[in-house]
Every structure is written in C-alpha cells, then in structure tokens.
N, C-alpha and C positions, 0 to 999 in steps of 0.2 A: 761200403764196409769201413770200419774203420783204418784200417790199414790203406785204403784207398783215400781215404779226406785224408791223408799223412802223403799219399801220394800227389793230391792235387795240390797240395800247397806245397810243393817244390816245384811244380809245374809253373803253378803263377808266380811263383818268385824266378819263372829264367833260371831255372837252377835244374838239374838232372835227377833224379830221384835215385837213392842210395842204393850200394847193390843190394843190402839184405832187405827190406823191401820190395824192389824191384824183381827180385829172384822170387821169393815168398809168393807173391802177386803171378808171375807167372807159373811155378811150379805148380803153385795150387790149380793153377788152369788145366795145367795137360796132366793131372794124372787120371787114369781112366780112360786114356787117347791112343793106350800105347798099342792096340791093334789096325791105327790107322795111319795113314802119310799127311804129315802136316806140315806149315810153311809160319815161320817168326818173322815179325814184321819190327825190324829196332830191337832186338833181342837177339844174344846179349850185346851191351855197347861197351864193356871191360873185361878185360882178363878171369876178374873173377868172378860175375856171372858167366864165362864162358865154362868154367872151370867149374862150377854151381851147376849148370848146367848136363855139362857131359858123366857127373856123377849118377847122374837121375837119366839121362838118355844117349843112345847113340845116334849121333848125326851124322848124317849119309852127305851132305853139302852146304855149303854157304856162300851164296850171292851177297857179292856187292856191286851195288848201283853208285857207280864214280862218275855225282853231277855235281857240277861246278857250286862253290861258294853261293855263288852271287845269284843264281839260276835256282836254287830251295828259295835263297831269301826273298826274293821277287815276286813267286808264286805265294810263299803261306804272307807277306804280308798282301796279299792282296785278297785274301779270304776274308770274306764278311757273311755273318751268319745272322738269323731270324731267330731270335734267343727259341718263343714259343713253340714254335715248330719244329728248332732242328736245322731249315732249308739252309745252304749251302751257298753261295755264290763265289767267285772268283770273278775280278777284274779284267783277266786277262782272257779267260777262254767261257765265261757263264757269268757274263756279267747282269744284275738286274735291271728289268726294261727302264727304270727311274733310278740315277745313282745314289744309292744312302736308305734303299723303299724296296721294303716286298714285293715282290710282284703281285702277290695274290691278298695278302693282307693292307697294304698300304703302310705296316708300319715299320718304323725306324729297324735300320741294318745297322748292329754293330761288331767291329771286333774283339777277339778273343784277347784277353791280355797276351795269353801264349803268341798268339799270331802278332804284334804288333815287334816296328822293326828292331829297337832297342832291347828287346825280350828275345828276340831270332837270333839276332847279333850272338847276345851272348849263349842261347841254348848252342848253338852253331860251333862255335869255338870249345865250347865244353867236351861236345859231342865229338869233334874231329880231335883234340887231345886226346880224348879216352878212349876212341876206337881205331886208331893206326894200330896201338899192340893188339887189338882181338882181332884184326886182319891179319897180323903178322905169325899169331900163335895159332891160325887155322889153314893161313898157308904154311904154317912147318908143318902142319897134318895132315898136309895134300887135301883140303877137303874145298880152297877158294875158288871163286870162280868169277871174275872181275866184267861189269859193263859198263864201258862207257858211254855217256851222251847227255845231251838237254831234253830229248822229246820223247816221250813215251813212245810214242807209236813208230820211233825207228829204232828205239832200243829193245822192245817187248817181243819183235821176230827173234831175235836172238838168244832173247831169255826163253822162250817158248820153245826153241827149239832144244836147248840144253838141256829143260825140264823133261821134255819127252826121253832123251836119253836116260834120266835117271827114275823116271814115272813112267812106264809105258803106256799106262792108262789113262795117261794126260790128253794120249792121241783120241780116243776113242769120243770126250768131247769134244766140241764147240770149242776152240783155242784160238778162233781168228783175232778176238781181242782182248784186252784184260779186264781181269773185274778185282 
C-alpha cells in the first residue's frame, strides 16, 4: 500500500516510522478484532501512539522484554536472508551449511539494509529514547509488566506464565514454547 512504501523508506533510512503512519498502519489492522485477545509486537513505541492507541482500544497489559543493548544488536546483525524465498538464517543459532549460500538454492545470502550494524546502532537508540516514556506512561496505568533476560527460552516460562494469568485460555494450548 502506499502508506506502507512511506513506511519502508523510513525503515531503510535507520530511521523510525512517524506516529501517524505508524498508528494509521496499525489501527487499520485491528479494527474488526475487537471480539478477540490480541498481542502488539513494537506497538506503540511513543506516547502518542500509546495515546492513539488507547482511544481506539482498551488494553488489558503491556510486556516488556528488558534485553540488553548489545544482545538485539548481535542477533539482528547477524540475520542474513535468501532475497527469493524469504529463508531466514541467523549466525548465531541457524546458521547456513556454506557461510554467504542457501542451503537449498546455492545462492548468494544477503542482509537486509535494516539488519546491518550501523542501521541497528541507530534504529536501537531511536527506539530506546522514544520508548522509556510509553513504559513509564503504562506503568502510571498499572498495566507493565517487566522481563528480563538475553535467551528466550529462560525468559518465555515467565512470560507464559503471566499470560495465562491474564488469558486463561492460553493454558488450554500447547505453551511449552513460543511461536
């Protein structure tokens, strides 16, 4: 859409995507959802998408995941993707059987401008200036709910477990791991 190519070219320039945009993009998404429990993934990352936000819905909680600086930036620069297909690889935990090579196509792996470390650097700094106050203005809400760690898989029992308290029907699936 267009509103989206306005989106990705803030993306590629390392740069955040404005709130009314960013708002627009997602509001449009969830209306028509409002009879279901749903989960924002980086939404909102300002005050005033927060604020955009809670005019259009009530928010029952808001998880944050407190991982280290240097611990994002390590992982996404080490994401390298298969333009054609899509495929996925990371460095550090999938990495490909030939480093720089598909595994299945044999050809050339590259990264995403977003992913590369100079582009992280600065989304990263952006991100943590504009999102201290939309933690701060959902803990005056009572609605935060803080995790720490580096590894998924010792932070994810915790968050699992807190979702159930507020999903009941979280329990009723498969929650041994994340998806």
């Amino acid at each position: 859409t267009e509103v989206g190519i306005l989106a990705k070219s803030y993306i590629d320039q390392g740069r955040l995507i404005p709130d009314d945009i960013m708002t627009r993009l997602v509001l449009n998404e969830l209306k028509g959802l409002d009879r279901y429990n749903w989960l924002l993934d980086g939404f909102p990352r300002t005050v005033a998408q927060a604020e955009a936000l809670d005019k259009e819905c009530q928010i029952d909680t808001v998880i944050d995941l407190d991982v280290p600086f240097e611990t994002i930036k390590y992982r996404l620069t080490a994401r390298w993707i298969h333009p054609a297909s899509g495929r996925v690889y990371n460095l550090e935990f999938s990495p490909p059987k030939v480093q720089g090579i598909d595994d299945i196509t044999g050809e050339p792996l590259v990264q995403r401008d977003d992913d590369k470390p100079e582009t992280v650097t600065k989304r990263l700094q952006a991100y943590d200036a504009q999102t201290k106050p939309v933690l701060e203005y959902y803990r005056e809400k009572g609605l935060l709910k803080s995790f720490s760690g580096t590894e998924t898989n010792k932070i994810w029992p915790h968050i699992y477990a807190f979702l159930q308290t507020k999903l009941p029907d979280v329990s009723q699936k498969d929650g041994t791991t994340p998806r």
